[in-house]
C-alpha positions in Angstrom: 7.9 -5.9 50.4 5.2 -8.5 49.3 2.7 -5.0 48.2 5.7 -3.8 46.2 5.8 -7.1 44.4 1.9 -6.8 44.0 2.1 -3.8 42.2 4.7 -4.7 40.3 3.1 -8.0 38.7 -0.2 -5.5 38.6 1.9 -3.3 36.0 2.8 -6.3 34.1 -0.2 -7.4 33.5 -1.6 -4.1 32.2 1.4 -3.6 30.3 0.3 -7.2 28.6 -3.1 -6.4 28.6 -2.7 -3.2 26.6 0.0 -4.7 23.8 -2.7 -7.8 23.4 -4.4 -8.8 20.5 -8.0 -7.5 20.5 -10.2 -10.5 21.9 -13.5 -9.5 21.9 -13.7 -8.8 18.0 -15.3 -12.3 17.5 -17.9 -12.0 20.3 -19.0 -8.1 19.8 -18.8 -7.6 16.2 -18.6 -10.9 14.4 -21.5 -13.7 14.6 -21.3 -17.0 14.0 -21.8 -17.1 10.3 -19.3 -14.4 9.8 -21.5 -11.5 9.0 -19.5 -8.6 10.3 -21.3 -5.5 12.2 -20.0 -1.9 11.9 -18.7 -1.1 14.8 -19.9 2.3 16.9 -18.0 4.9 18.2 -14.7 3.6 16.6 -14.2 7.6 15.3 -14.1 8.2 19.4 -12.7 5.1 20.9 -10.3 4.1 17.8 -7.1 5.5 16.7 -7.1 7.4 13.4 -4.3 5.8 10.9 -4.4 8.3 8.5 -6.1 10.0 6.0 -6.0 9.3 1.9 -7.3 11.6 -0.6 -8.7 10.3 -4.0 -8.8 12.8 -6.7 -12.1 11.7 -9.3 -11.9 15.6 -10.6 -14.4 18.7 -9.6 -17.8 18.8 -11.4 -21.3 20.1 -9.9 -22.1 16.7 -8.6 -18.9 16.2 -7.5 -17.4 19.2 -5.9 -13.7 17.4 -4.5 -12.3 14.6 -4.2 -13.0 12.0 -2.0 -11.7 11.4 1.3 -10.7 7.8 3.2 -10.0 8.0 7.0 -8.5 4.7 8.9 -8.8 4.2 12.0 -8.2 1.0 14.6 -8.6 -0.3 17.7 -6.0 1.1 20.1 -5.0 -2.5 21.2 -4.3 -3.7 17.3 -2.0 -0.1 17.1 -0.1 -1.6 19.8 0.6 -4.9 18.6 1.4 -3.3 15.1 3.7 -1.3 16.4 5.6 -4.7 18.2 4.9 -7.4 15.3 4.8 -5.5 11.9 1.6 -7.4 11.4 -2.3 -6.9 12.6 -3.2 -9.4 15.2 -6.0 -12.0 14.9 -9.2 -9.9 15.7 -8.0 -6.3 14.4 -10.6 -4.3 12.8 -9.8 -1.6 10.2 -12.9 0.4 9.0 -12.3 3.2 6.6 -14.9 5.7 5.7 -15.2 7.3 2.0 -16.9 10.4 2.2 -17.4 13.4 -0.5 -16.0 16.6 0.6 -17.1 19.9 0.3 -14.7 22.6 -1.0 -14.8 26.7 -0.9 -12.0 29.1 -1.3 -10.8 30.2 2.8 -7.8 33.1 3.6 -5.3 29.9 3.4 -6.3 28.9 -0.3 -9.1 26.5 -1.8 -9.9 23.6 1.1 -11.7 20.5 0.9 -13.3 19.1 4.4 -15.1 15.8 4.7 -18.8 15.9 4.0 -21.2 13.3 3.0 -20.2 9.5 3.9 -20.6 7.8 1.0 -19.4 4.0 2.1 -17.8 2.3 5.3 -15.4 -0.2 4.6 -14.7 -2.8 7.8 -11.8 -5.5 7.6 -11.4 -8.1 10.4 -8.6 -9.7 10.5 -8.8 -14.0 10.9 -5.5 -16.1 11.8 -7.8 -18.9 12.2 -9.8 -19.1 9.0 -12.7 -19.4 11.2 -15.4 -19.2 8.3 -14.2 -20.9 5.1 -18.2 -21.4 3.4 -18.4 -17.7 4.1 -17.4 -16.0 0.5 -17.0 -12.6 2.3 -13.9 -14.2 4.2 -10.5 -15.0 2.4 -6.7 -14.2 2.3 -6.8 -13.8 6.1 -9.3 -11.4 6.2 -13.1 -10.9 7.1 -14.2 -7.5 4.1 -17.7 -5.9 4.4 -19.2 -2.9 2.9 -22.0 -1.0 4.4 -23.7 2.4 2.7 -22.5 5.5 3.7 -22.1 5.2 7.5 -24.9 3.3 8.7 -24.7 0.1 10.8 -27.4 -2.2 8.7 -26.5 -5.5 6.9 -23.1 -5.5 4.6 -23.3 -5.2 1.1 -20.4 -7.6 0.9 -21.5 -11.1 -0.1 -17.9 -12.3 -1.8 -15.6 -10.3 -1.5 -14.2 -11.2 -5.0 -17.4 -10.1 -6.4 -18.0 -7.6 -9.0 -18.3 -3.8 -8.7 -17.7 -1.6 -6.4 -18.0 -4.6 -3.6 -14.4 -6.3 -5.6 -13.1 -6.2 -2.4 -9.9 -8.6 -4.4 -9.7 -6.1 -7.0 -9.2 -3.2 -5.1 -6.8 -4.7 -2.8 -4.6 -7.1 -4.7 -1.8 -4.3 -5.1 -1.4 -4.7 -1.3 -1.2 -8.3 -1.5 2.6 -8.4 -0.5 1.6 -5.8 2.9 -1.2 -8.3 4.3 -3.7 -6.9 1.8 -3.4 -3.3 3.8 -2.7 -0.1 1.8 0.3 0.6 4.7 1.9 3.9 2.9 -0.3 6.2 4.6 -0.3 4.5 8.4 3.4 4.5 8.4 4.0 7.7 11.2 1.1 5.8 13.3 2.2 2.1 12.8 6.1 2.9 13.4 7.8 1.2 16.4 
């Protein structure tokens, strides 16, 4: 009887444990001034959200459009999927990368090719770093080139250029800053 009840609290807790908030997202890829790292292995670890492509029109240097891939840690999926909201410590990262395109049996196709920026968003409940420009509305932003881990290009992330982090974003004000539309089949209940 009492080994029954074992395994039954045993199940509880991993049931808790896997619908938790990520915790270690503050101690592995966030340091104490609030400079975020790009995290590895998310494309195997992570769960794809979805996929955007952004037409910019074909030219020689430019052969398709771009394509933006999601993805998240599998714990942040889970409390999505309870709350309607990203938990403290969720990560989103989305690549940009050029694609390649060429005519195939099933019509003209365009596959992902060359990364061209990483995109990493942490999200902070806490306002844990309020000096730190590259923090605000809830959310840590960082840019890094192409796909490689080095420092991000994201001092403010209302800043100018490409790195308006604000600009780019403040359509999704009302959804948590999150372009939702295409992660709607992943986040659902």
């Amino acid at each position: 009887m009492n080994r029954n009840i074992g395994l039954l609290l045993l199940l509880a807790f991993a049931s808790v444990e896997l619908n938790a908030a990520p915790t270690e997202t503050f101690e592995t890829l966030v340091d104490d001034r609030g400079n975020i790292s790009l995290p590895t292995d998310f494309r195997r670890h992570w769960i794809h959200l979805g996929s955007y492509v952004v037409e910019a029109g074909e030219s020689a240097e430019n052969p398709g459009p771009d394509l933006h891939q999601v993805y998240s840690q599998p714990q942040s999926v889970s409390y999505y999927r309870e709350h309607s909201e990203f938990p403290d410590g969720a990560v989103l990262v989305k690549t940009v990368s050029a694609t390649q395109a060429e005519t195939m049996t099933t019509g003209r196709v365009h596959y992902d090719d060359t990364p061209k920026v990483t995109f990493v968003m942490v999200k902070d409940r806490r306002d844990r770093f309020p000096d730190n420009r590259a923090w605000g509305e809830g959310w840590g932003w960082a840019l890094f080139e192409g796909d490689q881990p080095g420092p991000s290009q994201t001092s403010d992330w209302q800043g100018e250029g490409f790195n308006n982090c604000h600009g780019c974003h403040l359509p999704a004000r009302e959804n948590d800053w999150v372009y939702i539309e295409g992660y709607q089949k992943v986040l659902a209940p």
